[in-house]
LUMPA-63880 format. One record per residue (C-alpha): residue number from 1; residue in one letter; x, y, z. Coordinates in Angstrom, 2 decimals. Layout:
<nodes>
NODE     n   res         X         Y         Z
NODE   NUM     A         X         Y         Z
...
</nodes>
This chain:
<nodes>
NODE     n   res         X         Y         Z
NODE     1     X     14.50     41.41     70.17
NODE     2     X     12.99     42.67     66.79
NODE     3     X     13.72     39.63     65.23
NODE     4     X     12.52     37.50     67.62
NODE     5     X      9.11     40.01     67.05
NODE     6     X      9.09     39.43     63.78
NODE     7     X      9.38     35.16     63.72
NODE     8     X      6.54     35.56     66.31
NODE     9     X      4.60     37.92     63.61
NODE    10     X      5.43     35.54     60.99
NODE    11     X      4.83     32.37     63.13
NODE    12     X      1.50     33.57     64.23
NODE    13     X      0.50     34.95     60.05
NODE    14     X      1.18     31.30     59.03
NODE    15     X     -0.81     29.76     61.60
NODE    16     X     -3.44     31.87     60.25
NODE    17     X     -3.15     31.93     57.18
NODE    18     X     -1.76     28.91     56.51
NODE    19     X     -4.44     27.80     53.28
NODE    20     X     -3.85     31.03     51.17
NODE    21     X      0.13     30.47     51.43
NODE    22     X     -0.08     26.95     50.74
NODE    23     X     -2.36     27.98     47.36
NODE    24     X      0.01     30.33     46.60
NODE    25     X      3.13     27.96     46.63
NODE    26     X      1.19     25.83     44.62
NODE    27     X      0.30     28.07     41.63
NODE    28     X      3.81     29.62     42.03
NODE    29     X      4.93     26.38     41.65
NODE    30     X      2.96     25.27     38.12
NODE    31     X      3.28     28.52     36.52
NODE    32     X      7.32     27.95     37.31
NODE    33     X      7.10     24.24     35.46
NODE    34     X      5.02     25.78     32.78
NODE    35     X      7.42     28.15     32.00
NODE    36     X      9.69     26.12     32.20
NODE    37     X      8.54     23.27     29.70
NODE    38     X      7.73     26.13     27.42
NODE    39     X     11.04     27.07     27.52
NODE    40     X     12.07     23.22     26.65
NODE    41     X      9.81     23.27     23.46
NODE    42     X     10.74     26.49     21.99
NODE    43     X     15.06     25.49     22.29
NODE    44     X     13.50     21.80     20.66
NODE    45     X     13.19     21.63     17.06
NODE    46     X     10.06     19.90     15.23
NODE    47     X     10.38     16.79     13.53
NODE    48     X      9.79     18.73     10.26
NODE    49     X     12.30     20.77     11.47
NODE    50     X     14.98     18.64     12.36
NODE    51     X     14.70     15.76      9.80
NODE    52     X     14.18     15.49      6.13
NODE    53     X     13.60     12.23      4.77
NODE    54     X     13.68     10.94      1.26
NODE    55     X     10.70      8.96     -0.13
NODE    56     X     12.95      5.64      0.03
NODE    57     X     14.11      6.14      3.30
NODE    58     X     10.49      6.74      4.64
NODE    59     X     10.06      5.15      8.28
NODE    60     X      6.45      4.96      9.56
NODE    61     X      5.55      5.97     13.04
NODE    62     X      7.34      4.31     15.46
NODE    63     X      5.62      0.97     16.11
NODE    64     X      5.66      1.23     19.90
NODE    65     X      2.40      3.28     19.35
NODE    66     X      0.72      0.15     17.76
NODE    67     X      2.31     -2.00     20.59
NODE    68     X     -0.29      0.68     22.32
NODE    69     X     -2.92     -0.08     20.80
NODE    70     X     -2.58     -3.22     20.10
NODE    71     X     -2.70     -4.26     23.93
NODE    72     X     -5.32     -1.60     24.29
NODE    73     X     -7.13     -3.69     21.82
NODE    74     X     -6.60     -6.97     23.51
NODE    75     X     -7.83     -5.95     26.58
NODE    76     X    -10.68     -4.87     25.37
NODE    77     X    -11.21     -7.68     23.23
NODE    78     X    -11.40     -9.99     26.70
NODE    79     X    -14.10     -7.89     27.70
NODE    80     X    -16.04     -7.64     24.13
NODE    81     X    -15.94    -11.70     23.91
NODE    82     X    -17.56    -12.14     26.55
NODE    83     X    -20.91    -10.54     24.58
NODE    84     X    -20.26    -12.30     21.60
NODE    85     X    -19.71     -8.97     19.56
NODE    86     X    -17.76     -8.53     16.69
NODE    87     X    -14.22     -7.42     16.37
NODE    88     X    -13.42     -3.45     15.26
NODE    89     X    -12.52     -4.10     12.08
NODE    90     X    -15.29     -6.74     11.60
NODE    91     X    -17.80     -7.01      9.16
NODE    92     X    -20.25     -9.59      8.53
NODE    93     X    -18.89    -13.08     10.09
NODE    94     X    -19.25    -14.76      6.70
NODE    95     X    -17.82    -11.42      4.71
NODE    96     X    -13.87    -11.91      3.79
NODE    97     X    -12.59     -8.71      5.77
NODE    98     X     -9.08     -7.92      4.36
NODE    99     X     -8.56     -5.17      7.69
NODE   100     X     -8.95     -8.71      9.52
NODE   101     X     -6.43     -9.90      7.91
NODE   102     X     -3.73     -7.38      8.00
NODE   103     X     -4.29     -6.83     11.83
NODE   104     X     -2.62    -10.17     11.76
NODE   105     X      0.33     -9.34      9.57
NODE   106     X      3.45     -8.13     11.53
NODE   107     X      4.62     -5.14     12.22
NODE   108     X      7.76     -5.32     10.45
NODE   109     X      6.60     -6.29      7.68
NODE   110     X      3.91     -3.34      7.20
NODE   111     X      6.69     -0.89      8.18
NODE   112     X      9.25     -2.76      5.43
NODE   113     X      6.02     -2.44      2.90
NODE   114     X      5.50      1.32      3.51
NODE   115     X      9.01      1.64      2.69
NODE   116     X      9.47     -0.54     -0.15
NODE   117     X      6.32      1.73     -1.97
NODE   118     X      6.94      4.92     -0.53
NODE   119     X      8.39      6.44     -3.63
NODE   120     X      6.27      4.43     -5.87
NODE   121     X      2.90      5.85     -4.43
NODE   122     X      4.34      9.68     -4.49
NODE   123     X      5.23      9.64     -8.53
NODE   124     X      1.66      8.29     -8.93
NODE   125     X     -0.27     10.55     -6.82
NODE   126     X      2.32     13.43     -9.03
NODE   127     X      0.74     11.82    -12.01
NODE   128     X     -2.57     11.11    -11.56
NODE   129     X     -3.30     13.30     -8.11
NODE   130     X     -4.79     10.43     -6.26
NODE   131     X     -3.06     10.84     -2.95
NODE   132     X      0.05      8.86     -2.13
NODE   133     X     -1.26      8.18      1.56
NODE   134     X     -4.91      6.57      0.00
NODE   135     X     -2.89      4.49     -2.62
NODE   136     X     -0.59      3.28      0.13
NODE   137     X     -2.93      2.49      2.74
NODE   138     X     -5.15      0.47      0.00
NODE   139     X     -2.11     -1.15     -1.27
NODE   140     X     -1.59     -2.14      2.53
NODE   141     X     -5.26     -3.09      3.12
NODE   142     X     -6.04     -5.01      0.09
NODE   143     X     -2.07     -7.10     -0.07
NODE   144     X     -1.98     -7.28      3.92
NODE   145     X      1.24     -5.56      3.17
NODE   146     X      2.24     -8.28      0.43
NODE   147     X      1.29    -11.40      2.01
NODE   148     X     -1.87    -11.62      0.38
NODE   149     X     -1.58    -15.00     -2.07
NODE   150     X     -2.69    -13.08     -5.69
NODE   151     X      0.05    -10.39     -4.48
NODE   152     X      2.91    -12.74     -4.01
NODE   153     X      1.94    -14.91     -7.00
NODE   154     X      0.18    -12.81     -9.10
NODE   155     X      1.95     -9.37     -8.09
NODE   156     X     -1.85     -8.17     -7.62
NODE   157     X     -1.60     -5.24     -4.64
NODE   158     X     -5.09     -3.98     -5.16
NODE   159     X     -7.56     -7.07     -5.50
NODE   160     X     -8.47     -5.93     -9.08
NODE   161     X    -10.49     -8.31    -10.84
NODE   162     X    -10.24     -9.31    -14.25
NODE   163     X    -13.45     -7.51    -15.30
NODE   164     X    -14.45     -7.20    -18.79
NODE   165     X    -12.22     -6.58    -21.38
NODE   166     X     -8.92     -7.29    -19.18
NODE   167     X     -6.67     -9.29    -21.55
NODE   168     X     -3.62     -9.72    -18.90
NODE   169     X     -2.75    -13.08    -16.97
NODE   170     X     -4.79    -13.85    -14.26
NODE   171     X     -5.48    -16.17    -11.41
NODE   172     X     -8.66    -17.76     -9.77
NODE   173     X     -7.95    -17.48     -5.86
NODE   174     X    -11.55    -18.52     -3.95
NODE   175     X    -13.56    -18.72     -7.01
NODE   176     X    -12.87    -15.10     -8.55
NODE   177     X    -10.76    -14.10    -11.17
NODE   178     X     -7.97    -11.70    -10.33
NODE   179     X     -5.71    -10.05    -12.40
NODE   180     X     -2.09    -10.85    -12.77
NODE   181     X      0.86     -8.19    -13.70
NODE   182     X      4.45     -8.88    -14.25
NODE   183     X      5.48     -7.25    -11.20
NODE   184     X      4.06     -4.77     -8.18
NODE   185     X      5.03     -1.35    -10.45
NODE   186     X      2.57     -2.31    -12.98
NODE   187     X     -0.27     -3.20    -10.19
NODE   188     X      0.29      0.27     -8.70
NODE   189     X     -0.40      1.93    -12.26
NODE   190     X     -2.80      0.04    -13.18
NODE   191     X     -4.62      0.54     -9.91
NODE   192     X     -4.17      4.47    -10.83
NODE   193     X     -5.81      4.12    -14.22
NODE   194     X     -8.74      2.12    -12.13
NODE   195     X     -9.04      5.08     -9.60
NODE   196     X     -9.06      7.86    -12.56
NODE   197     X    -11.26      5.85    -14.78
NODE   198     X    -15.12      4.62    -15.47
NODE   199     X    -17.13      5.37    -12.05
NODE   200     X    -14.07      6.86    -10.29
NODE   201     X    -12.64      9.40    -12.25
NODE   202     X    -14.94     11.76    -10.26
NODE   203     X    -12.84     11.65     -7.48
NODE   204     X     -9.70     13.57     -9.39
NODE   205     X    -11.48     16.57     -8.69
NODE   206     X    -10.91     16.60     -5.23
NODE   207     X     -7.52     17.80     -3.69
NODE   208     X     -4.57     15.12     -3.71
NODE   209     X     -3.66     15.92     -0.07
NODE   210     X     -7.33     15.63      1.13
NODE   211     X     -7.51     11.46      1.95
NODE   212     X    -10.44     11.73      3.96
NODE   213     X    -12.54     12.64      1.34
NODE   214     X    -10.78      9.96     -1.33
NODE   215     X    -11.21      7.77      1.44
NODE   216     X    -15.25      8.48      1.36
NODE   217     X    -15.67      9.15     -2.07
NODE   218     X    -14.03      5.35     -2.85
NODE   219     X    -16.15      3.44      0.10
NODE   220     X    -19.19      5.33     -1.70
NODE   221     X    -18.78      4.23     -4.74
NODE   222     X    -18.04      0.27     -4.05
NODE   223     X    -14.11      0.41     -4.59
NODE   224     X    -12.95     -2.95     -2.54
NODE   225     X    -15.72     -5.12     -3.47
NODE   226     X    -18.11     -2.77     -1.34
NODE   227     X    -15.95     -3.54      1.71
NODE   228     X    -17.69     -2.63      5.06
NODE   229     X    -16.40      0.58      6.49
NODE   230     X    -13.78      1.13      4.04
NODE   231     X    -13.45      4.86      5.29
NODE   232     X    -12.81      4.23      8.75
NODE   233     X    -10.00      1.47      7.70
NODE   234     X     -8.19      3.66      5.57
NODE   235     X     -8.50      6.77      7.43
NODE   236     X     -7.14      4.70     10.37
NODE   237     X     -4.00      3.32      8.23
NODE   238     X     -3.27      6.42      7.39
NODE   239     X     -2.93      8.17     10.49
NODE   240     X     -1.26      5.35     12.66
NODE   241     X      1.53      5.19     10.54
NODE   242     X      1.55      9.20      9.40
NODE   243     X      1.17      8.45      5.34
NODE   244     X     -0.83     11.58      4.91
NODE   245     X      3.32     13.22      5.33
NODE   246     X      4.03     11.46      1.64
NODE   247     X      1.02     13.35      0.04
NODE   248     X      3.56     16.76      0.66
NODE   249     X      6.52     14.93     -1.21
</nodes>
């Protein structure tokens, strides 16, 4: 008899107050999966934690995040051609873009790249504290990761110009001069003497882990030919694939 009173008493409070219980269960129940992915994280160790990797053995983010992007991009390309308007990483129509050209390049081959130069780029920034990630990401934007004809002929990774005085070999590639070096070490030091010398040696005195500023201190001061929105491209290089990790190595 008193438990059949107290299913009635029970029956008749849920009938009644059916909302607040409901509420309840439901707050009970995300505070329980809070806790409980909380839980997860703190037995999980970080990346940092868990990995070290050496400067050869350097592996870019994963490039299912550009796959991301990259169909994220397409999509709303579709919807962008339809107004006629430019591309993200598009200048002027009739201005040679080299962020054009290295959306084009394949992943694989950026990742074997970023590789290939990892160590290179963190001895330079060591001796001449221009930031491994900001050397990198130029190296990728103005080679398109090696492909780039004056950097597979003429071992030229940065687009430098034979401007006055340069005595090297050099090449004429759409009308310009470029310079030519023995081989892709001697580009990457010479492009550190460029970015510590004449106009640019400014930029030493900011921090070699800070690439955001080195990225707008170089698009400021014409580095690339005055490229259009050099900032933004390098900025963007940098933190898809994670370089701004080498400038701690």
């Amino acid at each position: 008899m008193k438990q059949s009173a107290q299913r009635s008493f029970i029956k008749t409070y849920l009938q009644q107050h059916w909302f607040k219980v409901a509420l309840m269960s439901i707050v009970l129940y995300l505070f329980i999966q809070k806790d409980f992915r909380f839980s997860i994280n703190l037995n999980s160790p970080t990346d940092s934690e868990s990995m070290e990797v050496s400067p050869e053995d350097y592996a870019p983010q994963t490039v299912q995040k550009k796959k991301v992007l990259t169909e994220q991009k397409k999509e709303s390309g579709k919807i962008l051609d339809k107004f006629e308007m430019p591309s993200l990483f598009s200048g002027s129509p009739s201005k040679y873009n080299p962020a054009v050209e290295l959306e084009r390049v394949d992943e694989k081959v950026k990742h074997d790249y970023m590789k290939r130069f990892a160590r290179v780029v963190i001895n330079e920034r060591r001796k001449y504290g221009i930031p491994s990630s900001i050397l990198l990401a130029c190296g990728l934007l103005q080679s398109h990761a090696g492909h780039r004809d004056m950097a597979q002929k003429g071992n030229n990774h940065f687009a430098l110009n034979c401007t006055l005085g340069w005595e090297g070999d050099s090449g004429s590639y759409r009308g310009t001069c470029y310079r030519h070096y023995e081989n892709a070490w001697t580009s990457f030091r010479d492009h550190s003497a460029y970015l510590t010398s004449g106009k640019f040696a400014q930029l030493t005195t900011l921090e070699s882990t800070d690439y955001k500023s080195w990225a707008r201190g170089l698009e400021q001061l014409g580095y690339g030919n005055g490229m259009d929105d050099l900032e933004k491209h390098l900025v963007t290089i940098i933190e898809e694939y994670g370089l701004q990790d080498l400038d701690k190595r």
